[in-house]
BATORFI-542101 format. One line per 8 residues: number of its first residue (from 1); their letters; for each residue x, y, z of C-alpha. Coordinates in pm, 1 decimal, decimal comma. Each point is the difference from the previous one (the first is absolute). Layout:
BATORFI-542101
NUM) A) X Y Z ~ ...
//
This chain:
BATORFI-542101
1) XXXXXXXX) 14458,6 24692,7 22057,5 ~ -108,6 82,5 364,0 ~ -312,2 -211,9 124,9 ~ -275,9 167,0 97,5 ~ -182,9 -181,9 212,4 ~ -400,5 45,9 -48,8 ~ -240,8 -49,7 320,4 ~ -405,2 41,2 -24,4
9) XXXXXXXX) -39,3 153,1 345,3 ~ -408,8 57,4 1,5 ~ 21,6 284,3 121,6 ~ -168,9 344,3 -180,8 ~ 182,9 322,7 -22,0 ~ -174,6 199,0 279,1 ~ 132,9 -294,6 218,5 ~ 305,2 70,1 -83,4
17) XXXXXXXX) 0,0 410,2 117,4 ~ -168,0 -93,4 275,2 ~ 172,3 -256,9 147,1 ~ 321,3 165,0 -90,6 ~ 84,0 -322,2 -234,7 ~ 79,2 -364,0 247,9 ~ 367,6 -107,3 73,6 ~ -130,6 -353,5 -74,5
25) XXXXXXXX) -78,3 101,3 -357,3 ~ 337,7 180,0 -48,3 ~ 176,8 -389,1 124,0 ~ -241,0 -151,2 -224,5 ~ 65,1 280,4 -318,8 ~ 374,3 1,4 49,6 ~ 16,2 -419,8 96,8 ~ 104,6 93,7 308,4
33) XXXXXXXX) 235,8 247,2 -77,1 ~ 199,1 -203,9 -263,7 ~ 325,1 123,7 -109,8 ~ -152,0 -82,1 -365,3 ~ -255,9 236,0 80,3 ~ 266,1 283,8 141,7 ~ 79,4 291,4 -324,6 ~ 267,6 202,0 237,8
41) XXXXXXXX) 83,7 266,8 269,4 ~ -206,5 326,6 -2,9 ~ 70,7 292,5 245,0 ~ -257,9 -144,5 225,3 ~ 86,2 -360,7 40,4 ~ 33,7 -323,5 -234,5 ~ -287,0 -6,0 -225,9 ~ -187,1 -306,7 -160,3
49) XXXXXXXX) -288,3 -50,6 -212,1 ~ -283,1 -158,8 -67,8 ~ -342,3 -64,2 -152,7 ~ -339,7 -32,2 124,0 ~ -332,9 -25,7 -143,7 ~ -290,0 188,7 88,2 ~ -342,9 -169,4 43,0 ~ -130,8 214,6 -273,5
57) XXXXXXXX) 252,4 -118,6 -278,7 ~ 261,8 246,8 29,1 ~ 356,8 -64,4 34,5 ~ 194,1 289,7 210,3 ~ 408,1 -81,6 50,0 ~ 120,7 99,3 368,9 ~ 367,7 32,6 123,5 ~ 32,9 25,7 375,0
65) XXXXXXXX) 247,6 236,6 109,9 ~ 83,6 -80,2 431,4 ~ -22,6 332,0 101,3 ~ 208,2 106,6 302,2 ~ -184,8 361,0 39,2 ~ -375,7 -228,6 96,0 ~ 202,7 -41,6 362,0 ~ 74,3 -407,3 -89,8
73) XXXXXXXX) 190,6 -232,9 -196,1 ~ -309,5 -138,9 -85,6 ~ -158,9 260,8 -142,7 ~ -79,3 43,8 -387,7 ~ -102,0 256,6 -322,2 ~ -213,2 -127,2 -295,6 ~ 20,1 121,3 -288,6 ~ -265,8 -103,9 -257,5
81) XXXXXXXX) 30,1 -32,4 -368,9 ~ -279,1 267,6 -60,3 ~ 189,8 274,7 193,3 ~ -202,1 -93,3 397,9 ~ 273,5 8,7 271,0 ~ -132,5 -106,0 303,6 ~ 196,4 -51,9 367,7 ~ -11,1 -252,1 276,7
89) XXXXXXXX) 67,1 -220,1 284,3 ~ 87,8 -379,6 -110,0 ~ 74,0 -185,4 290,7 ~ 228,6 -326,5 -51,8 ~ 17,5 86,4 -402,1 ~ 387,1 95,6 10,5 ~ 273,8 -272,9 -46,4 ~ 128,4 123,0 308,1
97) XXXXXXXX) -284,2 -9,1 195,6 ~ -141,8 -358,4 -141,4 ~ 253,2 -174,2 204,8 ~ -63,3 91,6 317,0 ~ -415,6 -32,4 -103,4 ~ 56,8 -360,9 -35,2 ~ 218,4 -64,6 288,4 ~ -343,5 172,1 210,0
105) XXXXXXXX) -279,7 -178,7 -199,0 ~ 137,7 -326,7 -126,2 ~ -307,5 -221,3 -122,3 ~ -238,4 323,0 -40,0 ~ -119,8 148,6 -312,3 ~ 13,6 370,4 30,8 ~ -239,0 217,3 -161,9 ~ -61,0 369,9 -153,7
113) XXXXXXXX) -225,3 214,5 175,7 ~ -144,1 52,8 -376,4 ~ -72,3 -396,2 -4,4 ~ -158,9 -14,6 345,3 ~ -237,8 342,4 -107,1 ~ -132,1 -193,7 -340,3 ~ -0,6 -348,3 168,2 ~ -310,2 167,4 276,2
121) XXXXXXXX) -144,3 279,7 -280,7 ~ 201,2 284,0 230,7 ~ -134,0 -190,4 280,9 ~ -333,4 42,4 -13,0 ~ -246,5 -53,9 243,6 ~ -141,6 -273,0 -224,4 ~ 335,0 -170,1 45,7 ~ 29,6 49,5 379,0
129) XXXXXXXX) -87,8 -320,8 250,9 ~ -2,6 -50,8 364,4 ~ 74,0 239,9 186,8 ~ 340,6 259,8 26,0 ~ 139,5 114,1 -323,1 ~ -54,0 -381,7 -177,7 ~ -46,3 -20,6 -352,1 ~ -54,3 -295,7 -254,6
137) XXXXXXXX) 183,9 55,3 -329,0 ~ 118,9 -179,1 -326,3 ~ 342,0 54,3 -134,4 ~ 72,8 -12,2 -409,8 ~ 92,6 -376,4 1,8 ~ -360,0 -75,9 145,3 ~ 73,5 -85,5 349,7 ~ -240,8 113,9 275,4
145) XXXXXXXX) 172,2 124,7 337,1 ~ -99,3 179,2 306,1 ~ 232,0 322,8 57,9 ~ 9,0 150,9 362,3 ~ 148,6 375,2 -82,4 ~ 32,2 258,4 303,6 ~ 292,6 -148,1 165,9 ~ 196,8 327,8 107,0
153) XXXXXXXX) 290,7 -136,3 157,6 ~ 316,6 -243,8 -195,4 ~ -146,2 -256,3 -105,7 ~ 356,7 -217,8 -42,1 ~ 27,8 -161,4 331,2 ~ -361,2 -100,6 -83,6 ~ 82,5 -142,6 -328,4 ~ 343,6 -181,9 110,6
161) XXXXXXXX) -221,8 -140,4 292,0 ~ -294,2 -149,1 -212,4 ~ 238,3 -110,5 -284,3 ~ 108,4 -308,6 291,1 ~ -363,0 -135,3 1,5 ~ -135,4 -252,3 -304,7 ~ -289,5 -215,7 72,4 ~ -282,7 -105,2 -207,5
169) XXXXXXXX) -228,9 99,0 302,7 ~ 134,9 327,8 83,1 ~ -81,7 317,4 -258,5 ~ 274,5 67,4 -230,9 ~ 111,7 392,9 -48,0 ~ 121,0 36,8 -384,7 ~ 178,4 303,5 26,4 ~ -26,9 425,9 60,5
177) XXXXXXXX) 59,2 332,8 -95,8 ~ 180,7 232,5 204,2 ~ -23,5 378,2 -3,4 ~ 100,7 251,6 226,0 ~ -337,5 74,4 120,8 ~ -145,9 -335,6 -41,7 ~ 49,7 -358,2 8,4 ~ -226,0 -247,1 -186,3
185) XXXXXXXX) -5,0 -349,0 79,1 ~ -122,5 -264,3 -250,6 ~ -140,7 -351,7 57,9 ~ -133,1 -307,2 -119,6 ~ -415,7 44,6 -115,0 ~ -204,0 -224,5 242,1 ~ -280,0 -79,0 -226,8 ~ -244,2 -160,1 272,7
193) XXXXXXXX) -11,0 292,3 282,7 ~ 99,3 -56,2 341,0 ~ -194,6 -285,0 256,6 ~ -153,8 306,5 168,6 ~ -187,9 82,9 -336,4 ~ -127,1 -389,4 -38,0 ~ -66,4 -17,5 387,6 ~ -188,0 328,6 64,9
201) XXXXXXXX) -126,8 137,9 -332,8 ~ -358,1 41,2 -25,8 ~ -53,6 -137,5 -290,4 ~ 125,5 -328,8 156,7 ~ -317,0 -137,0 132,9 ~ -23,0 -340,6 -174,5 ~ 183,5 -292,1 -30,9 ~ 46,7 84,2 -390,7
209) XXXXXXXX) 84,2 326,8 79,4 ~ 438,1 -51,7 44,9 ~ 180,9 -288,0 -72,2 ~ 115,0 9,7 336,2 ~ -306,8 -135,0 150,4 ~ 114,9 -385,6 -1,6 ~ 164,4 -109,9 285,6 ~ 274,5 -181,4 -187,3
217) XXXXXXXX) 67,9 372,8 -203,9 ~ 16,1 134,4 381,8 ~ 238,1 -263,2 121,8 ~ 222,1 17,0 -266,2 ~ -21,9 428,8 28,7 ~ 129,4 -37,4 358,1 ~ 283,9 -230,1 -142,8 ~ 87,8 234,3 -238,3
225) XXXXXXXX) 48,4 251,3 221,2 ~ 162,5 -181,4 276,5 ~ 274,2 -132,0 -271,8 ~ 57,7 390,4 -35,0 ~ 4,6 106,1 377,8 ~ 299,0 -298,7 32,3 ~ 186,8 123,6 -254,6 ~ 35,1 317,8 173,4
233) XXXXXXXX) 21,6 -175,2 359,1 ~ 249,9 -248,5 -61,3 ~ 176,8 27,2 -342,3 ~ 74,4 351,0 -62,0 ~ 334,0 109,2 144,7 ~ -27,3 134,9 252,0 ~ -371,2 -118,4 116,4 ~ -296,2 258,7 -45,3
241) XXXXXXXX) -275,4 76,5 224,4 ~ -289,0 108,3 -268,9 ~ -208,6 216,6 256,8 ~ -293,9 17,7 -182,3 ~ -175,5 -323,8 -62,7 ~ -365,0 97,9 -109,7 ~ -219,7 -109,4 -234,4 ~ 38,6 358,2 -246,7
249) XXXXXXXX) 405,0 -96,1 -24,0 ~ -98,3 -364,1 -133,8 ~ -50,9 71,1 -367,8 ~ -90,9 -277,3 -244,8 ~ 135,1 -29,2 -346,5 ~ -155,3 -137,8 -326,0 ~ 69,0 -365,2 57,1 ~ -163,7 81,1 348,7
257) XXXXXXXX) 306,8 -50,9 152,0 ~ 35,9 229,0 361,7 ~ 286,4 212,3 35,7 ~ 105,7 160,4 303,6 ~ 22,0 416,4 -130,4 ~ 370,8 131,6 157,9 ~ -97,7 351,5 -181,2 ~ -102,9 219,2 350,5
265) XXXXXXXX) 384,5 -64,3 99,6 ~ -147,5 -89,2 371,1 ~ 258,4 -289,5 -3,6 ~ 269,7 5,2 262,5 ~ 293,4 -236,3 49,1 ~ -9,5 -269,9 294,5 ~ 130,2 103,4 328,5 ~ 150,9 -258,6 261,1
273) XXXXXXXX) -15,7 238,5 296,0 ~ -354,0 -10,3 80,9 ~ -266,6 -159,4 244,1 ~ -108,0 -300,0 -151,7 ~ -230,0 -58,9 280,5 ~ -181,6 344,3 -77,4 ~ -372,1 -43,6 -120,4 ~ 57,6 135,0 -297,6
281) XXXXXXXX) -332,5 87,5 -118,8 ~ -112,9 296,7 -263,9 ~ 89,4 358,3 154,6 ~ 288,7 -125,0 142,2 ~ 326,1 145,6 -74,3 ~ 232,5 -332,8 76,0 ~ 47,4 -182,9 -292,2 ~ 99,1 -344,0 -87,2
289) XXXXXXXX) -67,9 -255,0 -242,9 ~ -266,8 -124,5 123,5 ~ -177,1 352,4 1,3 ~ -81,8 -90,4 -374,9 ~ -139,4 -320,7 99,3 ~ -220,8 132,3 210,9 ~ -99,4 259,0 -258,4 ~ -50,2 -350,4 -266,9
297) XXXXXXXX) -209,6 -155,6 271,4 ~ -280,0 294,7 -19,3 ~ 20,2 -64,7 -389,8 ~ -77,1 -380,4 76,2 ~ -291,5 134,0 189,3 ~ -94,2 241,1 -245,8 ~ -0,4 -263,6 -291,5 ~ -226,0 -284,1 222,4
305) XXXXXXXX) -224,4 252,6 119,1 ~ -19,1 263,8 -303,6 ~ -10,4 337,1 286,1 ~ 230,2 256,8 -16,4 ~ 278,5 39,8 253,3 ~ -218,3 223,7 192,0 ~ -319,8 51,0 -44,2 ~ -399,4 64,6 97,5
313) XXXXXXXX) -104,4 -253,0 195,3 ~ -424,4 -29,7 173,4 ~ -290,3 192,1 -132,3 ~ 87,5 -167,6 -345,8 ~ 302,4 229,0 7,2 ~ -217,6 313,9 -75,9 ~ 115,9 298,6 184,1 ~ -124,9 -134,7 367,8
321) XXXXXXXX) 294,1 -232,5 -65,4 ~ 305,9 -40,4 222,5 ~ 299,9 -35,1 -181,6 ~ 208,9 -339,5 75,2 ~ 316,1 -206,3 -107,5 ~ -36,3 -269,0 -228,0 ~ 228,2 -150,5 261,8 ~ -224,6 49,3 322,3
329) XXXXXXXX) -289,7 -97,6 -236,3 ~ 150,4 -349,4 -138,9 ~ 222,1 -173,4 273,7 ~ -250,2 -35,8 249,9 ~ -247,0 -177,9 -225,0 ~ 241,7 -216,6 -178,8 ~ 112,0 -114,3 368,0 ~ -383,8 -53,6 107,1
337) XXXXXXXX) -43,9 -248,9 -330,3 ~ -201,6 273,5 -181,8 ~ 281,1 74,5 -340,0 ~ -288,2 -128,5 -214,2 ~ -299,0 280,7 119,9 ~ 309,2 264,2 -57,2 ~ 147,3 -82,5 -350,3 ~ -85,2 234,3 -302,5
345) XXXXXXXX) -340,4 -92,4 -99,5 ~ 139,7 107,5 -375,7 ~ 203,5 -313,1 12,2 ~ -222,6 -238,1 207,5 ~ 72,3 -286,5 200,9 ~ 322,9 -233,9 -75,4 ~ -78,6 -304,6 -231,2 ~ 96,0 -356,7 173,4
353) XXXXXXXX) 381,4 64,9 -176,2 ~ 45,4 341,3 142,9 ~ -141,9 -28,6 317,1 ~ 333,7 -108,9 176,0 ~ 188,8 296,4 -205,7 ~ -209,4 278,8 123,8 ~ -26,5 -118,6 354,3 ~ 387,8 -15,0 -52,8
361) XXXXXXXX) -5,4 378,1 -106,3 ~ -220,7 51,3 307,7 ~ 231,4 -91,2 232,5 ~ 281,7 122,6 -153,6 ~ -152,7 340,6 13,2 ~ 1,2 -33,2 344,6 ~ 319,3 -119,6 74,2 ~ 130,0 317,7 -231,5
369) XXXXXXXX) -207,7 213,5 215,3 ~ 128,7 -106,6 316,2 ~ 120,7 294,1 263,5 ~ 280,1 -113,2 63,7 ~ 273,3 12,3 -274,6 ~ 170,7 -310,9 81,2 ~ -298,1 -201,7 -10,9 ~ -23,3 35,4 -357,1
377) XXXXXXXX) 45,6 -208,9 -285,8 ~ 329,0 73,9 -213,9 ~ -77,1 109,1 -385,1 ~ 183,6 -348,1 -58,4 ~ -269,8 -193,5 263,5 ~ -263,9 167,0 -212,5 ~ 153,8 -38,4 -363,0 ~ 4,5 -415,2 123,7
385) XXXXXXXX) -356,9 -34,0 96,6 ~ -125,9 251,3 -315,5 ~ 202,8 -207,0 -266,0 ~ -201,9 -363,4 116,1 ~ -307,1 129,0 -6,0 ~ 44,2 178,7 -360,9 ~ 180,6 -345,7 -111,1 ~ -325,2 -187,0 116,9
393) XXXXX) -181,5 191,7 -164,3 ~ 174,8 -27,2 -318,3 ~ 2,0 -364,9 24,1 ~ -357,5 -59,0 -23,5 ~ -112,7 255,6 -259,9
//
């Protein structure tokens, strides 16, 4: 007796006509399009079955009929137990197509459009963060995740060039939907915001106020995020320039671990035919890879001083202020001997144990920021002196 295989998809009826049914339900109804789920050949195509059932309690059987006359081999009828036919597009759901789906987005989990539209409540404002078309969503198995949708263009050079990086410190991408008018992309939840938000949130005016206000938290932040900017620099194949080192695109996740966010696709791959002499600073169009060292050294500065990037500086930074680099602000008192008047008053002066570790992240910051590319520290210069002062620290709590 043929098996029929039985899948609780969570998903109610009016779903289902809207969203024109999911291919990734018709894999999971038919396991994938198992020949133990195929009943024959029908005028339109091979024809399987299977069995879902309905949030509400009811149990409707479905065979899936490809249908050449939709305009692709991936295309599909339904026809429901209680007499509902309903047409549509289900990308990567025939046997056919699978194959060449996997060869594209090895390691990625690809979703419905149907799953991505219940995991944000049809994307609803409520669900939306940050700014572009970002929205925070759970998925049926519980998982929170961050999905990016608007992406126009193919997304599978994309994919095939993100499925080469794994690191702990950069953020992971779980997987997509692709549609012919939009491409979602889904990624790992970071449960503790971005640096920016701990840094520059104005309900951050205490030292209880973020978890980051500790030096050794800070110090072991900039680590974090240096271990990801390496990874990139010097163990992906080939090498990646990042491009955008800021404070927003270092995200922290619930074990307050940083990650380096690879999401905004700024990356580029590592070019030997440049000027390695050139300055190199921000608003510069030559890159290397020390361009994203420089851009780490104004996130040193922006951790030991707690001021944005740019920002207001005299008149108390009302609106008589001038606006100034946290760059042009910083170096020159850290060279005159004054770090101490310019660290974040959130976070307070260095105890007798950290003092050496900060004034380390001082002039590190510095030597990051230096105008002249080849004057800078390498990611592996700054991963050396990072590690020993997080070790000490270790040691003696």
């Amino acid at each position: 007796m043929r098996t029929i295989l039985n899948i609780r998809a969570y998903l109610t009826n009016q779903l289902l006509k809207t969203y024109n049914y999911s291919g990734r339900l018709s894999l999971l109804a038919t396991n994938n399009f198992s020949i133990h789920n195929k009943i024959g050949a029908g005028r339109l195509g091979v024809v399987y079955i299977g069995n879902l059932v309905l949030v509400d309690g009811r149990e409707v059987s479905i065979k899936t009929d490809l249908h050449p006359s939709f305009g692709s081999r991936v295309d599909y009828v339904i026809r429901t137990s209680n007499g509902e036919r309903t047409g549509g597009r289900a990308e990567g759901s025939s046997p056919e197509a699978s194959n060449v789906t996997e060869n594209v987005v090895k390691g990625f989990q690809l979703f419905s459009k149907a799953e991505l539209v219940a995991a944000t409540n049809n994307f609803s404002l409520d669900n939306k963060i940050g700014g572009g078309a970002v929205f925070i969503g759970k998925l049926l198995d519980g998982r929170e995740v961050v999905i990016k949708r608007g992406q126009k263009a193919s997304i599978k050079s994309k994919l095939a060039f993100l499925s080469r990086l794994h690191h702990e410190n950069l953020v992971g991408l779980i997987g997509f939907c692709e549609r012919r008018h939009e491409k979602l992309l889904v990624y790992e939840y970071m449960k503790n915001g971005s640096l920016y938000d701990h840094l520059h949130e104005k309900k951050n005016v205490e030292k209880g106020s973020s978890v980051l206000n500790d030096w050794k938290m800070r110090i072991k932040i900039a680590l974090d995020a240096a271990r990801g900017i390496q990874y990139l620099r010097n163990h992906a194949v080939p090498s990646i320039i990042h491009r955008n080192i800021i404070s927003p695109n270092i995200l922290i996740d619930a074990t307050w671990t940083a990650r380096v966010s690879v999401s905004d696709f700024e990356l580029c791959l590592m070019s030997s035919e440049v000027d390695r002499d050139h300055p190199l600073g921000y608003g510069l169009d030559v890159l290397t890879g020390k361009s994203d060292v420089y851009g780490f050294g104004v996130v040193l500065l922006e951790l030991l001083t707690g001021k944005r990037a740019i920002f207001k500086y005299g008149e108390d930074g009302g609106i008589f202020g001038t606006f100034m680099s946290v760059v042009d602000f910083a170096v020159p008192r850290i060279l005159a001997g004054e770090l101490v008047e310019i660290l974040d008053p959130r976070v307070g002066p260095p105890d007798v144990d950290e003092v050496d570790a900060v004034e380390l992240l001082a002039y590190l910051a510095i030597d990051c920021v230096n105008w002249k590319g080849k004057d800078r520290p390498t990611l592996s210069v700054i991963l050396v002196h990072l590690e020993r002062r997080v070790s000490y620290f270790e040691s003696i709590l």
